[in-house]
Backbone as CSV, one residue per row, in Angstrom:
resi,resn,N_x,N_y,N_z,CA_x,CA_y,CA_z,C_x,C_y,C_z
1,UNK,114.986,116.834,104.899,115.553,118.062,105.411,115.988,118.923,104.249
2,UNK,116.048,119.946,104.377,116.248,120.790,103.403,117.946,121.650,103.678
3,UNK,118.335,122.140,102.854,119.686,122.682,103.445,119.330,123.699,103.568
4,UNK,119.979,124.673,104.352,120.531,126.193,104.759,121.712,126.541,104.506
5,UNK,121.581,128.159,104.638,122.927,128.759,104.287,123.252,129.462,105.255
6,UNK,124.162,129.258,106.393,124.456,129.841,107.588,124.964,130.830,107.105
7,UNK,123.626,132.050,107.307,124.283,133.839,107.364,125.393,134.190,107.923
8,UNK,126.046,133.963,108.753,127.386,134.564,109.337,128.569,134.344,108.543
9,UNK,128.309,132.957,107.594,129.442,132.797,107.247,129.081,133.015,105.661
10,UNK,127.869,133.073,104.843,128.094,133.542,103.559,128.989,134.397,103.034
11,UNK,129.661,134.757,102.007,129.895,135.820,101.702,129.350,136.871,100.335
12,UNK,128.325,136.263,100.007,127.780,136.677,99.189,128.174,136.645,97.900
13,UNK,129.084,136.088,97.449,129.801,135.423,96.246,128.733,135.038,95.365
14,UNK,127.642,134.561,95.590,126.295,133.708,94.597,126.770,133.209,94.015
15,UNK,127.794,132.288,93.982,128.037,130.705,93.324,126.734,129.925,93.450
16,UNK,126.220,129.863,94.372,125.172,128.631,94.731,123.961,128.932,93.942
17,UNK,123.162,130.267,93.535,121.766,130.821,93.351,122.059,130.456,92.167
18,UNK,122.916,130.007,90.946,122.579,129.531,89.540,122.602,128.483,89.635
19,UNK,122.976,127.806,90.610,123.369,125.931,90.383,121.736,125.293,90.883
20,UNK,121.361,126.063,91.485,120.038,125.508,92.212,119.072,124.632,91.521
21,UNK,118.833,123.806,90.445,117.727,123.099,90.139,116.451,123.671,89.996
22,UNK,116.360,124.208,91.479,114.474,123.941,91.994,114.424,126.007,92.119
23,UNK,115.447,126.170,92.108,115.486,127.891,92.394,115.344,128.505,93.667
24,UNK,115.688,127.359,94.637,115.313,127.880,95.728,116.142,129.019,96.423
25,UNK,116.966,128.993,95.919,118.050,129.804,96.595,117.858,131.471,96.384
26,UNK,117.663,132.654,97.467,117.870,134.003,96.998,119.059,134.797,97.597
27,UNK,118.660,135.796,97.046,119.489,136.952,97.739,118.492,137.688,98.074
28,UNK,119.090,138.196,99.701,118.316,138.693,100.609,119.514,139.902,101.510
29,UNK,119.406,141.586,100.871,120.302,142.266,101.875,121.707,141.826,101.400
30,UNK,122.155,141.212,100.481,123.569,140.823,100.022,123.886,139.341,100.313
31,UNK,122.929,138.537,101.237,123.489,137.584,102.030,122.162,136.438,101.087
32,UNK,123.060,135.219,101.001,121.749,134.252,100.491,121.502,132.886,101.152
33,UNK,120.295,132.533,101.236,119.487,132.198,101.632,118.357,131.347,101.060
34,UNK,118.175,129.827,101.361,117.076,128.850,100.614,116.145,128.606,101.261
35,UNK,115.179,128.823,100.095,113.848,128.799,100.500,113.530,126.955,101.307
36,UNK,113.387,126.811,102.600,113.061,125.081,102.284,111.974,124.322,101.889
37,UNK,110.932,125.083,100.970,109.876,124.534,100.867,110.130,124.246,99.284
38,UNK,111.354,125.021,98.781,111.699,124.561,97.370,112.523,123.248,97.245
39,UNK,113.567,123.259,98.414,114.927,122.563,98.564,114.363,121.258,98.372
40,UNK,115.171,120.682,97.588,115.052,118.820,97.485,115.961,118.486,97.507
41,UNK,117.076,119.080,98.419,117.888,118.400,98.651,119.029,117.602,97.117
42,UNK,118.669,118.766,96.375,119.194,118.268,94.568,118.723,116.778,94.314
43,UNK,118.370,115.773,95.134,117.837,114.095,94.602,116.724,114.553,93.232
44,UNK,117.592,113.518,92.990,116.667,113.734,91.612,117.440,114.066,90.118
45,UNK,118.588,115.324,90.862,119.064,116.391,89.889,120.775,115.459,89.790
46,UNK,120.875,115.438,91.111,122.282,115.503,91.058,122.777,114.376,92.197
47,UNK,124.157,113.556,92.736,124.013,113.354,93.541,124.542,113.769,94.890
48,UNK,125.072,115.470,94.566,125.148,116.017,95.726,125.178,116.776,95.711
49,UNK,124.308,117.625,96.858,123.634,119.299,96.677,124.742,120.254,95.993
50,UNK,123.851,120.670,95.346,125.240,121.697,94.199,124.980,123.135,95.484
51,UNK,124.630,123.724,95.883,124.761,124.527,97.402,126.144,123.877,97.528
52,UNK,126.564,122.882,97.918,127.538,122.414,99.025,128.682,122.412,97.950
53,UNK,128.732,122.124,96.718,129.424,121.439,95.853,130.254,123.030,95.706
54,UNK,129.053,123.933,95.034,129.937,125.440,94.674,130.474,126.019,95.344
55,UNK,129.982,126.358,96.944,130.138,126.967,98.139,131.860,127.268,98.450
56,UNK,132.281,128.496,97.991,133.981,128.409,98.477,134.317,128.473,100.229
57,UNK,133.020,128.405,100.905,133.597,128.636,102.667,132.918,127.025,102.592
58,UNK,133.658,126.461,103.473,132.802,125.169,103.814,132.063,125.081,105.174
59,UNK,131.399,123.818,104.807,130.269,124.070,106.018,129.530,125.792,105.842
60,UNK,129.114,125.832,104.665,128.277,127.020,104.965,126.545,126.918,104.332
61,UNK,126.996,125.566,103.918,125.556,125.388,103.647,125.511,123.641,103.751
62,UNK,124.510,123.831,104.677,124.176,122.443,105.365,122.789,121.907,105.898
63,UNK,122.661,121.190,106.234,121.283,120.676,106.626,120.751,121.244,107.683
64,UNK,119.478,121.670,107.508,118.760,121.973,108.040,117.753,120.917,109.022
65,UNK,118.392,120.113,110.511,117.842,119.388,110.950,116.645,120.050,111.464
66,UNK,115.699,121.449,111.205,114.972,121.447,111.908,113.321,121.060,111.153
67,UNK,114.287,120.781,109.533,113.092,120.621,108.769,113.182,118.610,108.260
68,UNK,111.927,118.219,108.000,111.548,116.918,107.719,112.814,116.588,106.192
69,UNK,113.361,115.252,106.178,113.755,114.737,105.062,112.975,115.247,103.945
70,UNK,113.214,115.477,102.289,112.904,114.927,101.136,112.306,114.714,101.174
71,UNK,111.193,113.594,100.556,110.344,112.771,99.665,110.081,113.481,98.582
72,UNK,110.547,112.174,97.289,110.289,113.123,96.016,108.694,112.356,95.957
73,UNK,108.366,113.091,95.160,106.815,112.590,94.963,106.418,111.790,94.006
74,UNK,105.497,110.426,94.246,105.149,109.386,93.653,104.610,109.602,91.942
């Protein structure tokens, strides 16, 4: 699964768009937003999504159950 950044509650601060690893993260209209075809979920990088880690509202960036787990590649 990949994380998201629930638009209603961003505030556009961009703490999260430098911490990103993989770069998935933009700004879009003031409000930001991850790409999930970049997101790995930071494994690999870190051991917990720097999205969630920087984020000053909580719960504003979270999993995205509508997309498949991870797999890093063999």
């Amino acid at each position: 699964m990949a994380y998201k950044i629930v638009a209603s509650q961003c505030t556009g601060c961009s703490a999260c768009e430098p911490e990103c690893p993989n770069g998935a993260i933009y700004e879009k209209e003031g409000i930001f937003a991850i790409d999930p075809e970049k997101c790995t979920e930071c494994i690999g990088f870190f051991d917990e999504p720097q999205c969630v880690s920087v984020c000053p509202v909580d719960n504003t960036c979270v999993i995205d159950k509508s997309r498949p787990r991870y797999k890093a590649k063999k």
